[in-house]
C-alpha positions as protocol buffer text, in pm:
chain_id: "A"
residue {
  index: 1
  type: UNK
  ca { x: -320 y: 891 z: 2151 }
}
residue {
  index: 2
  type: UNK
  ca { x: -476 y: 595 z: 1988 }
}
residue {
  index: 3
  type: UNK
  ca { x: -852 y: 545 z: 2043 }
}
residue {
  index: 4
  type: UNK
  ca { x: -1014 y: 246 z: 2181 }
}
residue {
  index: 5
  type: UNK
  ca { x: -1329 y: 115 z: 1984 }
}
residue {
  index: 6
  type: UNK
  ca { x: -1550 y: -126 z: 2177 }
}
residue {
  index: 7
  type: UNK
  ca { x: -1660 y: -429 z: 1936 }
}
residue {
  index: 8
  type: UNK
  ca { x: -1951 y: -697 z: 2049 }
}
residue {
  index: 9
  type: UNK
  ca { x: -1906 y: -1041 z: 1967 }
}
residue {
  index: 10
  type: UNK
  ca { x: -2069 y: -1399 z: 2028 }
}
residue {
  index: 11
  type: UNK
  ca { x: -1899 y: -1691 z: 2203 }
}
residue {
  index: 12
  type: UNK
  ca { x: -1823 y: -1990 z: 1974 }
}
residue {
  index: 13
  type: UNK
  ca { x: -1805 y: -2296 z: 2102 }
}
residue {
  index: 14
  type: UNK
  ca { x: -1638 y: -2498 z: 1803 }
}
residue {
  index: 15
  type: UNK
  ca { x: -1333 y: -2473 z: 1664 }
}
residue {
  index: 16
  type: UNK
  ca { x: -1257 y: -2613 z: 1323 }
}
residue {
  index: 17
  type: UNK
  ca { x: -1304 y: -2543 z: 980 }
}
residue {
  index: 18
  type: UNK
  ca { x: -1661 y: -2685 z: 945 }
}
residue {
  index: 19
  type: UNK
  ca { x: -1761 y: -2474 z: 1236 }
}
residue {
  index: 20
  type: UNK
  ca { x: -1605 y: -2205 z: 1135 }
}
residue {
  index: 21
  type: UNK
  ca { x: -1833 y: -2246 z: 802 }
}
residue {
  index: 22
  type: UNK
  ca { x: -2111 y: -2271 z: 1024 }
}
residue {
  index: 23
  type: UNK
  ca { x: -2067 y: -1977 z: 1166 }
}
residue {
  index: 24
  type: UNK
  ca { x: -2028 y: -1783 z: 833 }
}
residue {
  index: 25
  type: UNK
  ca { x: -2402 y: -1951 z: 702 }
}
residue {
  index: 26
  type: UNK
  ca { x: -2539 y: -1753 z: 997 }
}
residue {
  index: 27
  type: UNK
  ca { x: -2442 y: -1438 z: 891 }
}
residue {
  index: 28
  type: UNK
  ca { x: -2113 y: -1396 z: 1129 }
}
residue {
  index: 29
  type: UNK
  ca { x: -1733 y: -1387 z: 1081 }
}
residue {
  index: 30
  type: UNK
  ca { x: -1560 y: -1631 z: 1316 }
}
residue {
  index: 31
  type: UNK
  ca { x: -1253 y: -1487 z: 1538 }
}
residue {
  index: 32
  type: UNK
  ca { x: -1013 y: -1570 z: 1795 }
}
residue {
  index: 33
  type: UNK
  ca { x: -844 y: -1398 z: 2068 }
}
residue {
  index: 34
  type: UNK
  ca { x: -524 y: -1548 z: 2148 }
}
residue {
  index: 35
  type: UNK
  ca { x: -213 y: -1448 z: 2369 }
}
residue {
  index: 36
  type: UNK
  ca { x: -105 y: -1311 z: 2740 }
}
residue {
  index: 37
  type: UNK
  ca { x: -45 y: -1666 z: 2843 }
}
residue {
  index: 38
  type: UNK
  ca { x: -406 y: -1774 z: 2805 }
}
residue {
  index: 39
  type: UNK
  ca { x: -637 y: -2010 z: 2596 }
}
residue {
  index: 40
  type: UNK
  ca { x: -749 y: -1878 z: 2313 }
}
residue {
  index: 41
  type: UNK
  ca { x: -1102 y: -1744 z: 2302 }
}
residue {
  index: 42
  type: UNK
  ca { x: -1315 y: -1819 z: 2016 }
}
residue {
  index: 43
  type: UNK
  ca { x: -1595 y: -1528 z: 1887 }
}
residue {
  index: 44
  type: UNK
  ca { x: -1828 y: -1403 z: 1607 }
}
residue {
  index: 45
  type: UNK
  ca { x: -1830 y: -1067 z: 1466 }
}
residue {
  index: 46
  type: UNK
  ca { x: -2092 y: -886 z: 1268 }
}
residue {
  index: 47
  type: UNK
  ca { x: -1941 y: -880 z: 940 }
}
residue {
  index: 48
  type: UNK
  ca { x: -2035 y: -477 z: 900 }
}
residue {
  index: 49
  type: UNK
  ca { x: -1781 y: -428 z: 1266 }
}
residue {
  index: 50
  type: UNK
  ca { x: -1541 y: -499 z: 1066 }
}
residue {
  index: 51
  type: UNK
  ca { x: -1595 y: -320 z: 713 }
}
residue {
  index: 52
  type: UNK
  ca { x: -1638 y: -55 z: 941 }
}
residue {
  index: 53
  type: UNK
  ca { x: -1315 y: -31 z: 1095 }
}
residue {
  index: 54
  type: UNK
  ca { x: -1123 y: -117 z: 757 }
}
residue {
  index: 55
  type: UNK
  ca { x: -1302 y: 195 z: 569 }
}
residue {
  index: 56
  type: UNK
  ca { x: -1162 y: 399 z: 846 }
}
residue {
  index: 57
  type: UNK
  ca { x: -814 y: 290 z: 795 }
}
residue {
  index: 58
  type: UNK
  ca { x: -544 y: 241 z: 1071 }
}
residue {
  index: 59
  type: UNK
  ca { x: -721 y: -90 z: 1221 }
}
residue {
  index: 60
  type: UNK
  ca { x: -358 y: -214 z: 1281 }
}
residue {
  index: 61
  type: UNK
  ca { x: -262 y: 89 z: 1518 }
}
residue {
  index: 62
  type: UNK
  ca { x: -624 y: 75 z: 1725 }
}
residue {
  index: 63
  type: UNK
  ca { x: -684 y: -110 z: 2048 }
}
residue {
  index: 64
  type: UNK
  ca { x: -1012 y: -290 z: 2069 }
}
residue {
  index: 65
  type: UNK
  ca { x: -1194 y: -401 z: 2373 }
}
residue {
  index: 66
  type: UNK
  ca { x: -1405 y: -689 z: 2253 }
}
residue {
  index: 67
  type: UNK
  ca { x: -1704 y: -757 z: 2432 }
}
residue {
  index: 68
  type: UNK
  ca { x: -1829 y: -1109 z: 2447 }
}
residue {
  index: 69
  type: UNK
  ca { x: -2182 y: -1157 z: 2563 }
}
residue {
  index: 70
  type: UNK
  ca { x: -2209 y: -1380 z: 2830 }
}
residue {
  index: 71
  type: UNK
  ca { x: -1826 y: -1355 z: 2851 }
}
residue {
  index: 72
  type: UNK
  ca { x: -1571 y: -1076 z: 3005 }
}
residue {
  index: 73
  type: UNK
  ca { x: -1435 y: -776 z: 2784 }
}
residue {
  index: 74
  type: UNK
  ca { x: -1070 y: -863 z: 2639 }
}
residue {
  index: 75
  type: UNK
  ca { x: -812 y: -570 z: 2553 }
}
residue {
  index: 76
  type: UNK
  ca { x: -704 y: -635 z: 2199 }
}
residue {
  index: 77
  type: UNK
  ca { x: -501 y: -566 z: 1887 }
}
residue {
  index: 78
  type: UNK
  ca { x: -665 y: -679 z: 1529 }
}
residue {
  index: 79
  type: UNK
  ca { x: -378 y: -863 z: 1389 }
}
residue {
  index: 80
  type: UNK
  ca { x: -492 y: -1001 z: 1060 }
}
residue {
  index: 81
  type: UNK
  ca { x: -787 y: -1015 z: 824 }
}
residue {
  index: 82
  type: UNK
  ca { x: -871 y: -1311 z: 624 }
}
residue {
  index: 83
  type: UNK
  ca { x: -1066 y: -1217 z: 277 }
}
residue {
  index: 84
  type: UNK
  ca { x: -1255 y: -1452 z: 31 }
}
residue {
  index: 85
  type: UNK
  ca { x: -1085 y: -1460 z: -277 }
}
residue {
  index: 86
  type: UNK
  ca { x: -1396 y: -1414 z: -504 }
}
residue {
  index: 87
  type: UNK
  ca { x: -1603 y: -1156 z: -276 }
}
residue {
  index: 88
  type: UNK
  ca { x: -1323 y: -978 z: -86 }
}
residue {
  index: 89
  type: UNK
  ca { x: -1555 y: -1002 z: 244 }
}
residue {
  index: 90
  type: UNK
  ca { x: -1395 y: -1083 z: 576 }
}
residue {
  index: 91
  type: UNK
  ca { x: -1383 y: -1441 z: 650 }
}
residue {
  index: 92
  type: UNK
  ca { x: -1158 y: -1432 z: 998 }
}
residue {
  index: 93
  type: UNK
  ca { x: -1009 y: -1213 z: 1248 }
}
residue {
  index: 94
  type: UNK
  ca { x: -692 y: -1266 z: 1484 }
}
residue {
  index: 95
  type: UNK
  ca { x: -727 y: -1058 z: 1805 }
}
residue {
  index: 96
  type: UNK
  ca { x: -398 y: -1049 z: 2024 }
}
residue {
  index: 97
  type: UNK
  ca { x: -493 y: -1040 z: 2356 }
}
residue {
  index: 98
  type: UNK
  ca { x: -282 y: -773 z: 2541 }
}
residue {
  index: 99
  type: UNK
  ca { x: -142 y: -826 z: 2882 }
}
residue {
  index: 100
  type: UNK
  ca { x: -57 y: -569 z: 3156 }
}
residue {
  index: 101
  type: UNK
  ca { x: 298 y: -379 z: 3073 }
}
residue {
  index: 102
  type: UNK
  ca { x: 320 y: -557 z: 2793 }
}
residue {
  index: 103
  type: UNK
  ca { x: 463 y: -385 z: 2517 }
}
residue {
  index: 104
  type: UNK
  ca { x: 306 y: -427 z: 2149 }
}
residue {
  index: 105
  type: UNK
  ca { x: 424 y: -400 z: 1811 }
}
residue {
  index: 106
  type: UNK
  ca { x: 227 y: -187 z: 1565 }
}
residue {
  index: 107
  type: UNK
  ca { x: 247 y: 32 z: 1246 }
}
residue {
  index: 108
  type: UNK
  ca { x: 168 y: 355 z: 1260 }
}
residue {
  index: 109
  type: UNK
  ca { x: 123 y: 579 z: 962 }
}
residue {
  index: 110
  type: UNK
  ca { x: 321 y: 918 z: 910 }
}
residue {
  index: 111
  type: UNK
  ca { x: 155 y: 1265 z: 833 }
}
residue {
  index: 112
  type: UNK
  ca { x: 318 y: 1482 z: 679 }
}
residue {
  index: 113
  type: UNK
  ca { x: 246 y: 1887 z: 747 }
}
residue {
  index: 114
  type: UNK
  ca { x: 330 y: 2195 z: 519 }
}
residue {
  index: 115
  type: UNK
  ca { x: 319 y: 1989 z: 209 }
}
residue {
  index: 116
  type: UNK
  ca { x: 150 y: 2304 z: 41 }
}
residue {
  index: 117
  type: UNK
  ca { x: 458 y: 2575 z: 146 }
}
residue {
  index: 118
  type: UNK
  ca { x: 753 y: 2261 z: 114 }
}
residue {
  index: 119
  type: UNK
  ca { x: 1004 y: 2545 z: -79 }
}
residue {
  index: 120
  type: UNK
  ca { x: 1153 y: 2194 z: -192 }
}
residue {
  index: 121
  type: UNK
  ca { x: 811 y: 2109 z: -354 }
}
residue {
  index: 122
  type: UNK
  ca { x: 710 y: 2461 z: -419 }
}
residue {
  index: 123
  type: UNK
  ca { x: 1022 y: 2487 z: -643 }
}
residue {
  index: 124
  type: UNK
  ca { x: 906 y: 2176 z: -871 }
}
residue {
  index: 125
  type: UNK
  ca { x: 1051 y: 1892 z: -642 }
}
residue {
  index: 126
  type: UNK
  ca { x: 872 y: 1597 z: -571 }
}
residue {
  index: 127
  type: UNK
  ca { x: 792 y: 1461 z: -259 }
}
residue {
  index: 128
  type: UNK
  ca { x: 883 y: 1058 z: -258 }
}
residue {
  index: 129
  type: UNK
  ca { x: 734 y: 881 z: 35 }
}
residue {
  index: 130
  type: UNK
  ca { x: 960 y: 542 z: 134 }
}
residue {
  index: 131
  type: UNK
  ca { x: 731 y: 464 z: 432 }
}
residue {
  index: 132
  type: UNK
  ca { x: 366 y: 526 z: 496 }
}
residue {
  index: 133
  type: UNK
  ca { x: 322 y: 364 z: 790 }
}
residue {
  index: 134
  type: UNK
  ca { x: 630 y: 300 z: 1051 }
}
residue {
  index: 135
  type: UNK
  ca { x: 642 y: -26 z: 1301 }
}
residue {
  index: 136
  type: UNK
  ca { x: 717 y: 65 z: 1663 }
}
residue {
  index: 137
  type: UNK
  ca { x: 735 y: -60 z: 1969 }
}
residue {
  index: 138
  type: UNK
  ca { x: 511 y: 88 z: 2251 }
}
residue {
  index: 139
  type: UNK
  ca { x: 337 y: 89 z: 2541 }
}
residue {
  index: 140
  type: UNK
  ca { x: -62 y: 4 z: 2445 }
}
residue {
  index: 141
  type: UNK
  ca { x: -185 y: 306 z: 2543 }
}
residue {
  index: 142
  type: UNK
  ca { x: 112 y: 552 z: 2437 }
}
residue {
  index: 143
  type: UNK
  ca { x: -7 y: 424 z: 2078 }
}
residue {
  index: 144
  type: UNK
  ca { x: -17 y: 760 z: 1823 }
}
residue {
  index: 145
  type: UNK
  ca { x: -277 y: 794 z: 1545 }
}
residue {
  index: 146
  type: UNK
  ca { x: 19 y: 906 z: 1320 }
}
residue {
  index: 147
  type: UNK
  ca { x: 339 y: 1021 z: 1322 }
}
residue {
  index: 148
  type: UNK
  ca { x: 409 y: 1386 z: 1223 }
}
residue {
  index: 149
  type: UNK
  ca { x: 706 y: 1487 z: 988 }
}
residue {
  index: 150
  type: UNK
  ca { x: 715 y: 1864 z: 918 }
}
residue {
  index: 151
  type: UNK
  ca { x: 838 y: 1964 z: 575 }
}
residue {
  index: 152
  type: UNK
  ca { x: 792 y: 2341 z: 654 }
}
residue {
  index: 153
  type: UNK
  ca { x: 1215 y: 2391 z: 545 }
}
residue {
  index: 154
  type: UNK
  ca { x: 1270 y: 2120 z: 343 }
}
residue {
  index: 155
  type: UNK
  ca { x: 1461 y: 2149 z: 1 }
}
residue {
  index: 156
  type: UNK
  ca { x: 1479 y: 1973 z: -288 }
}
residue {
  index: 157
  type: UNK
  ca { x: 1732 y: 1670 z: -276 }
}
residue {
  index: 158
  type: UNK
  ca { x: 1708 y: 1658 z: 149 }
}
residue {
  index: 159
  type: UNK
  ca { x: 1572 y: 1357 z: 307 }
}
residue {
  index: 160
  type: UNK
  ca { x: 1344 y: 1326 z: 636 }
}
residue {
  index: 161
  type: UNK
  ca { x: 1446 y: 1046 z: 860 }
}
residue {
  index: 162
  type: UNK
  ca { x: 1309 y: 896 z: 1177 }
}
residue {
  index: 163
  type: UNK
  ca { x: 1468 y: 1144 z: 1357 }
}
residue {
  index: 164
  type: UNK
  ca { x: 1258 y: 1387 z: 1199 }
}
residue {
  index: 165
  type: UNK
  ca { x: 950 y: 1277 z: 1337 }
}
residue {
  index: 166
  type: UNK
  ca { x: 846 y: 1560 z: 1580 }
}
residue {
  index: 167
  type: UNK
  ca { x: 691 y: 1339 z: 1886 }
}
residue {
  index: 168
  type: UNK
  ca { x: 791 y: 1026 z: 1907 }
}
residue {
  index: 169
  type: UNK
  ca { x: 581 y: 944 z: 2198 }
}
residue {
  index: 170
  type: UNK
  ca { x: 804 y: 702 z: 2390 }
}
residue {
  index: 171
  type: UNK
  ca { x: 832 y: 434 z: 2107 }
}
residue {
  index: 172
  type: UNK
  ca { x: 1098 y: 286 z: 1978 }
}
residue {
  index: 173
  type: UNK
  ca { x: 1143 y: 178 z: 1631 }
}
residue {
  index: 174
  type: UNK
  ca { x: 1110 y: -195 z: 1507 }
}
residue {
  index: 175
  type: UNK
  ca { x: 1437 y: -69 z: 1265 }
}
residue {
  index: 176
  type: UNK
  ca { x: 1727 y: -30 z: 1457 }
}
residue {
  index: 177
  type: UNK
  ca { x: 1857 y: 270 z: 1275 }
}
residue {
  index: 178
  type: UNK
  ca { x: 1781 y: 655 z: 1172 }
}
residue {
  index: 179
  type: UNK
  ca { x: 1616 y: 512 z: 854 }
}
residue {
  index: 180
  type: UNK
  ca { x: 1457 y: 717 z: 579 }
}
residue {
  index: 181
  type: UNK
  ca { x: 1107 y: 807 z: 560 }
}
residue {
  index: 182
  type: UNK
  ca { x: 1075 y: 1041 z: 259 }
}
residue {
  index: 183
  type: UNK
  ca { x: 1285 y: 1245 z: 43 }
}
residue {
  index: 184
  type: UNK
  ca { x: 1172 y: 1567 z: -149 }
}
residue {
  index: 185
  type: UNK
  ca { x: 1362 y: 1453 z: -537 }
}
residue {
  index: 186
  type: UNK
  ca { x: 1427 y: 1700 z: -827 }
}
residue {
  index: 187
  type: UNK
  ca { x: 1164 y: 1685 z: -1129 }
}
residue {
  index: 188
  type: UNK
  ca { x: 1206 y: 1436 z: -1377 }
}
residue {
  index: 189
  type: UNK
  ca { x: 1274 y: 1593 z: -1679 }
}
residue {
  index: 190
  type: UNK
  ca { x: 1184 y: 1457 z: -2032 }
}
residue {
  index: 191
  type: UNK
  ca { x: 1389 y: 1554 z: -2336 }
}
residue {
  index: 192
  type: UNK
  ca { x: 1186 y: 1598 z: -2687 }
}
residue {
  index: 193
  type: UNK
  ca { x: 1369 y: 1403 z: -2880 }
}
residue {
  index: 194
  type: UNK
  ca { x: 1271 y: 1387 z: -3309 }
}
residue {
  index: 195
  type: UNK
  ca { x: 1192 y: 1104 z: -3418 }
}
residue {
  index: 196
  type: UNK
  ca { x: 1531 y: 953 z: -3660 }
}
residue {
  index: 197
  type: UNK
  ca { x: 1377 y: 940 z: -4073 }
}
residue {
  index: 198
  type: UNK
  ca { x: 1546 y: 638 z: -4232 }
}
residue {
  index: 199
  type: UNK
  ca { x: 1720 y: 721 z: -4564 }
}
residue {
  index: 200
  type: UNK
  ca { x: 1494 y: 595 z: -4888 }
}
residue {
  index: 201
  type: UNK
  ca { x: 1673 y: 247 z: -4992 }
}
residue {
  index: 202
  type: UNK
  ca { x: 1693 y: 198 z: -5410 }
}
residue {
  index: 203
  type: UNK
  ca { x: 1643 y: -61 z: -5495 }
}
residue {
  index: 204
  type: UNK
  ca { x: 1953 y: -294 z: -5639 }
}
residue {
  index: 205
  type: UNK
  ca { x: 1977 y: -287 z: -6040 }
}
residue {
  index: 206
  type: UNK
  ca { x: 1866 y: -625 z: -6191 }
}
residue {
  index: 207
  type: UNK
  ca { x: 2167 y: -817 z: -6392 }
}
residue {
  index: 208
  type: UNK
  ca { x: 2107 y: -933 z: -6703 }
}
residue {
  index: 209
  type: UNK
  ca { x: 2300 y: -1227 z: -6946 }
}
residue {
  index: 210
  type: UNK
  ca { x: 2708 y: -1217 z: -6874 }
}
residue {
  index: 211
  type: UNK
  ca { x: 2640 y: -1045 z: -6555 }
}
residue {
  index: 212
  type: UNK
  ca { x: 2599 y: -722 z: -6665 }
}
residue {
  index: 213
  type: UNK
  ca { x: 2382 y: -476 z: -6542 }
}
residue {
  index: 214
  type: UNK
  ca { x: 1999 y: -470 z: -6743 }
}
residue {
  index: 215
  type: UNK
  ca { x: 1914 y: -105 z: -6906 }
}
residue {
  index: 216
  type: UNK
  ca { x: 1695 y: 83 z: -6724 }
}
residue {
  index: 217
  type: UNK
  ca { x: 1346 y: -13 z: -6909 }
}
residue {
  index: 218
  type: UNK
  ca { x: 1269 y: 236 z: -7209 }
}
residue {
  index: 219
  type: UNK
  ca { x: 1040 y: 496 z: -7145 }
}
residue {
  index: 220
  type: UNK
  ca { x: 737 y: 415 z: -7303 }
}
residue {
  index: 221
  type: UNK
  ca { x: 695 y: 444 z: -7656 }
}
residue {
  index: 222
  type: UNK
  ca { x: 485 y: 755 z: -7749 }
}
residue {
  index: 223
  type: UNK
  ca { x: 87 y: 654 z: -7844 }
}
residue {
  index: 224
  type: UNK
  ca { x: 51 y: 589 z: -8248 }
}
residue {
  index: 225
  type: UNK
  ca { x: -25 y: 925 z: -8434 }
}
residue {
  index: 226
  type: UNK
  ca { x: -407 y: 978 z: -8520 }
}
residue {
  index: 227
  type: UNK
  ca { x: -476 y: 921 z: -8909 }
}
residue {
  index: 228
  type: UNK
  ca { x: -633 y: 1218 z: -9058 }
}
């Protein structure tokens, strides 16, 4: 099942954009926790909690319980990341707050086992992904880290759908149908073909008075006899 990390944050007072600049001169990345009903909370993060968790990959399928000092502990989702256009570094976090029984929406990514003895791949097929991640419904703490698809049988031209997932776990899919995950395609092939020579072109004879062709220019004359 998904894990839950624990993340410590500060309380902010302020909202705004000048406090939120504030707030990112002292070294922090403002945040807010909003949903279940309630008034949003506003926090600061250590900007290295959250490099942390993006390095790690699969921040959108974790739960995290922030912890706000002086404050309570919330139950959350990270549901977006702002970046600076120049440095790339976090500048803002949503948080949904998650309520009891609720269910959530999140992506979770798809492994895929006995890629190295696929026959499909093993005979030169390719394996095309479609989805890397797939959005589900689910209960918060029914959450998978990924989604399993076995390719153990599968040949070249068959597809593996959502059906093929081997545990589910009790979600259901944001796509209302048995879509397609991956398929395992047939090698491209690439005909050698010569390159096409163009014929020489000669050149077109040069007319002369009355519009008749010019003689071909005389050879040239042979070089003056030495005296003896």
């Amino acid at each position: 099942m998904v894990q839950t990390i624990r993340i410590e944050a500060e309380s902010r007072e302020q909202a705004g954009k000048g406090a939120a600049r504030a707030t990112r001169k002292g070294g922090l990345v403002p945040a807010v926790i909003y949903g279940a009903k309630q008034e949003a909370t506003l926090i600061a993060l250590d900007p290295r909690d959250i490099m942390k968790e993006l390095h790690k990959g699969g921040w959108q399928s974790h739960l995290y319980e922030v912890a706000v000092k002086g404050g309570g502990t919330e139950r959350t989702l990270m549901r977006d990341i702002q970046f600076h256009p120049v440095s790339d570094r976090p500048i803002h976090v949503d948080f949904q707050r998650l309520a009891a029984g609720q269910k959530i929406r999140v992506k979770v990514l798809v492994s895929f086992l006995n890629e190295d003895t696929c026959p499909g791949i093993k005979t030169g097929g390719v394996l095309n992904v479609v989805r890397r991640d797939i959005e589900v419904f689910a209960d918060p703490d029914q959450v998978p880290e990924a989604f399993e698809i076995d390719l153990a049988a599968a040949e070249i031209g068959d597809s593996l759908r959502w059906s093929a997932v081997k545990d589910q776990f009790g979600t259901r899919a944001v796509i209302d149908r048995d879509f397609v995950v991956a398929t395992v395609a047939a090698p491209t092939v690439v005909e050698d073909i010569a390159p096409v020579v163009a014929a020489p072109v000669e050149p077109a004879p040069v007319k002369g008075k009355g519009g008749k062709a010019a003689a071909a220019p005389a050879a040239a004359a042979k070089a003056p006899a030495k005296k003896k």
